[in-house]
N, C-alpha and C positions, 0 to 999 in steps of 0.2 A: 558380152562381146567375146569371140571365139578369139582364141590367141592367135592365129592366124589373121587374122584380122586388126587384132591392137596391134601386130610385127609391124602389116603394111603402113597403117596408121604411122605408128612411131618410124618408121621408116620417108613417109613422105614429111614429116614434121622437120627432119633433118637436113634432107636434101631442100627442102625450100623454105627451110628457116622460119617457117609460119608456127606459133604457137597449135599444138592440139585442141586448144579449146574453140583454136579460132578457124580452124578445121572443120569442129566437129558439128559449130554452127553455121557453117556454108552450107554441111553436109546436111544439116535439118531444115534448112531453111529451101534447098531443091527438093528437098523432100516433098516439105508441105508443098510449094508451087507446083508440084508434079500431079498432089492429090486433087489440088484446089484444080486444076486445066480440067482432069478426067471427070469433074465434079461439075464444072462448067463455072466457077465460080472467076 
C-alpha cells in the first residue's frame, strides 16, 4: 500500500470512527462485487 494511501485510509478511519479493518473489508468486498457484475456473475 502506497503511504499515500494508508494517510487517506488512516485519515477516513478517524473522521468516521470506523475500525481499518472494517474499512478495508467494505473496500474488498465492492471490489469483488465490481469483478463478479463485469464477470456476469
Amino acid at each position: 500500500m502506497s503511504i499515500e494511501l494508508a494517510e487517506k485510509l488512516e485519515k477516513l478511519a478517524i473522521e468516521t470512527r470506523i475500525p481499518k479493518s472494517k474499512l478495508l473489508d467494505e473496500a474488498i468486498e465492492d471490489l469483488i462485487n465490481k469483478h463478479a457484475k463485469k464477470n456476469g456473475q
